[in-house]
N, C-alpha and C positions, 0 to 999 in steps of 0.2 A: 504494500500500500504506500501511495507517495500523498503527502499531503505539501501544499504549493498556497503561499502566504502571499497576497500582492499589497502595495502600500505604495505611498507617491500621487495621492490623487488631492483633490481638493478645487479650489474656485482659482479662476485666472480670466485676465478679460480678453477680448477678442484682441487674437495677434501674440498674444502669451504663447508660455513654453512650460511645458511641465514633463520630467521622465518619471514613469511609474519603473517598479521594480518587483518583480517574480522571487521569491526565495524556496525553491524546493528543501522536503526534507532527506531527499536523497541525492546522491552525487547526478548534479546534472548531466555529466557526460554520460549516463545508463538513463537518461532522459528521452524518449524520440517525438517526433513530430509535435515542438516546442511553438507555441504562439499567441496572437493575444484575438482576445475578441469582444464585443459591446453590444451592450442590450439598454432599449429603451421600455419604458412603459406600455406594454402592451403591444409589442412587437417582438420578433425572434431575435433570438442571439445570431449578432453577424459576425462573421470573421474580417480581422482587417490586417492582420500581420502572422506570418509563420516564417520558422528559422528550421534549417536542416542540420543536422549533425557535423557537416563537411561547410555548411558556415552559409550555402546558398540562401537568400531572401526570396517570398512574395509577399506580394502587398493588395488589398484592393483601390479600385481606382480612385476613392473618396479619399484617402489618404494616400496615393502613391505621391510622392515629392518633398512631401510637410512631416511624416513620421520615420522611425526608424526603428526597425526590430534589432537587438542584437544579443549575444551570450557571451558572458564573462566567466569561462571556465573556472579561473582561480579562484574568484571570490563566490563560486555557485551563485550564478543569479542571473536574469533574463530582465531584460532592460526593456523599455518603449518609449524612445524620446520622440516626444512630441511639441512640433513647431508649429508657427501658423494656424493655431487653433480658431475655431469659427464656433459659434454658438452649435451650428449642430453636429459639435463632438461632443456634445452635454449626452453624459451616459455612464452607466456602471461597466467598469472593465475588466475580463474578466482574464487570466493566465491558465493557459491549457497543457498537457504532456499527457506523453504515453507512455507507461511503463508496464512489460509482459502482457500486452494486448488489450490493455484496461487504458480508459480515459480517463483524467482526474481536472479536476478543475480548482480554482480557487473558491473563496469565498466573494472575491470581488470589492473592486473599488471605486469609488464616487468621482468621476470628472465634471464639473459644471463648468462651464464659458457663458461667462453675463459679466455686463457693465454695469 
């Protein structure tokens, strides 16, 4: 069982930068198909960022340009900086991994963009 803590969220106004942060309870590198994803009220959880083990990005296109997925082997942790923030990246975010065929999710973080 892997349990995966995300933090780094909070209020920022349009055009802000905030990085959230992934901390698994197991060695990331035994981590696979690592990513982040966001959910609004009453809509599905979206994917917006995944990271490959060999270090490859995808992005979707609402954020391709303004975020960045990346992993920080040493310090186990799974990064998502985020620039260029618009009000509608206002959403709980959520850090995903696979380990031995199983999804695990975070508990999820608060992002708001309001002036």
């Amino acid at each position: 069982q892997v349990q995966l803590v995300e933090s780094g969220g909070g209020l920022v106004q349009p055009g802000g930068s905030l990085r959230l942060s992934c901390t698994p309870s197991k060695d990331i590198a035994v981590i696979r198909g690592m990513g982040w994803y966001r959910q609004t009220p009453g809509n599905q959880r979206e994917w917006i960022a995944s990271i490959v083990s060999g270090g490859a990005t995808n992005y979707a296109d609402s954020v391709k340009g303004r975020f960045t997925i990346s992993r920080d082997n040493a310090n186990n942790r799974l990064y998502l900086q985020m620039n260029s923030l618009e009000p509608e990246d206002t959403a709980v975010y959520y850090c995903k991994g696979s380990y031995r065929g199983l999804n695990y999710w975070g508990q999820g973080t608060q992002v708001t963009v309001s002036s």
